[in-house]
N, C-alpha and C positions, 0 to 999 in steps of 0.2 A: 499950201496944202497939197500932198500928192493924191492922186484919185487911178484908181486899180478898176479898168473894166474889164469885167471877162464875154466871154462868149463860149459856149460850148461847143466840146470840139469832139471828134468819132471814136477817140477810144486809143488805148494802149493797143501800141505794135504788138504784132503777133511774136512773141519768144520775150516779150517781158517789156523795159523800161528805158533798158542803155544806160542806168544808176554807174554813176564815177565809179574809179576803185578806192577812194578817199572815205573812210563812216568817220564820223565827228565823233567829238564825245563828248559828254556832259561837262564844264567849265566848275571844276570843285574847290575854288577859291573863294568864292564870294559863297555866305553863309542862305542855308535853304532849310529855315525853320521846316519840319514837321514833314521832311523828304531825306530820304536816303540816297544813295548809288550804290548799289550795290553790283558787280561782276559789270557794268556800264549800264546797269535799268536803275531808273531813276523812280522812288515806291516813295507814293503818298501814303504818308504813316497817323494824318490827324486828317480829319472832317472840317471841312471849311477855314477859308482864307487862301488868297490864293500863293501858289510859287509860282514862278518863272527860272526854270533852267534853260540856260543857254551854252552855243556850242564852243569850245576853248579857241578855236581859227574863224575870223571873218571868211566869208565866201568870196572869191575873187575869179579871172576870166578862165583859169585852169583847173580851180577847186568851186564849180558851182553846183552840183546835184549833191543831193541829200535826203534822205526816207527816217521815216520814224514809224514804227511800228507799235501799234496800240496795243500791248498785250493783255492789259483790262482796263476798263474804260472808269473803273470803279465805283463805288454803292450809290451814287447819285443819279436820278430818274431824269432831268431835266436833261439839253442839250448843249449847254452853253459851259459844263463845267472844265471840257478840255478844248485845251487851243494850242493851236501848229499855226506856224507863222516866219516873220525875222524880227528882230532887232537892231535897232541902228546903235551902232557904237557910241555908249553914253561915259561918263567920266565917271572916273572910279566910285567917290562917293555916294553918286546917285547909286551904281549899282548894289552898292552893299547896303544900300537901306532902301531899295525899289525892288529887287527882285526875290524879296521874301514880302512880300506882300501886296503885289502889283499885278495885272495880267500885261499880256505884249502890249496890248494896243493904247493902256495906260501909260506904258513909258515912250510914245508916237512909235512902235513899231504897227505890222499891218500881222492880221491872223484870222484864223476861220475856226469856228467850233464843230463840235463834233455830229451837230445838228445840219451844217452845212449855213450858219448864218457868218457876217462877218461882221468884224469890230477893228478901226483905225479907218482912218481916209481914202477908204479902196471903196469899189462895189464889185460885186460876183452873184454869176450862179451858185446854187447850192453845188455843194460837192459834203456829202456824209460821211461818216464813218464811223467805226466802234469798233469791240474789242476783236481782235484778231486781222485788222486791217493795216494797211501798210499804205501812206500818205509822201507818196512822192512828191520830190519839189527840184525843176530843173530855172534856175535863174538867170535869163541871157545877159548879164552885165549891161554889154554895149547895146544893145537895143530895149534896155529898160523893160525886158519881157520877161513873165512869170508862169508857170505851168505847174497847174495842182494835178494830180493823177492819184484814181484810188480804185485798183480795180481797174474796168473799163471804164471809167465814169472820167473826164477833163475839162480844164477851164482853162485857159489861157488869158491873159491880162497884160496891162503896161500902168505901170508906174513911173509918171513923170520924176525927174532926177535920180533913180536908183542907183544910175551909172557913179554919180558922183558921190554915193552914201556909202559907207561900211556897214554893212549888215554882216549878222551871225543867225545859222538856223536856232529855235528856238523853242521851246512848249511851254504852256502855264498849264499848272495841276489846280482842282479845286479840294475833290470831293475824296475821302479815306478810299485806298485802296486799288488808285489809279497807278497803272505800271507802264513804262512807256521808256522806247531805246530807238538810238540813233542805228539805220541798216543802210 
């Protein structure tokens, strides 16, 4: 089991993030009951159950930073209905019958809700977020290190064997009306 500690850290550099020049995009092979893509925003279109879109390239030591941009967090009051996270490279037919009904951390990927709690074999600080926030993610491969940014708000963490995993950035939608794109 891998385990993800964070420790809070000072805060985004001043002039922004250092975000790759690479944005992912949504993976529109594998079917996403009750989700669209539309122009690359991924629009929850039904109220409950959950999706999981994930990104068409694994993250590797050249292609590691990635943002997703909450553009509404959609009609659900609770905090647990959206999740940013990875996914570990699973076999095809789990995907196409796991990520129209799965969150991340059901198929062992690791993710954070929008409440700031987490779900999969990690621990962290909170780190929040909602609509109009933009949820960076810098992955150090070889050093099995992870940094959430949102805002000035950081976490940093390590995930035992990450180096040796295939992971893809990720989000799982719950709740009608949740909008959300790879930046």
């Amino acid at each position: 089991v891998s385990v993800l500690n964070c420790v809070p850290s000072l805060g985004a550099p001043e002039g922004g993030s250092g975000m790759g020049l690479v944005t992912f995009q949504f993976d529109t092979s594998t079917p996403h009951p009750g989700v669209r893509i539309e122009d690359e925003i991924g629009v929850k279109d039904t109220n409950g159950g959950w999706v999981t879109l994930k990104a068409t390239k694994a993250l590797s030591p050249g292609n590691h930073q990635w943002g997703v941009k909450i553009i509404d967090q959609g009609d659900g009051t609770d905090g647990s209905g959206l999740m940013v996270g990875l996914l570990p490279k699973l076999p095809q037919h789990t995907l196409s019958t796991s990520l129209g009904s799965k969150y991340l951390s059901e198929m062992g990927g690791w993710c954070i809700s929008r409440a700031g709690q987490v779900y999969g074999a990690w621990r962290c600080e909170k780190l929040m977020f909602g609509t109009g926030a933009v949820v960076e993610v810098d992955v150090d491969l070889s050093r099995d290190t992870l940094t959430l940014t949102c805002g000035k708000d950081k976490v940093v963490g390590h995930i035992t064997g990450l180096k040796d995993t295939e992971v893809y950035p990720a989000v799982s939608l719950y709740y009608i009306n949740q909008k959300v794109m790879f930046v």
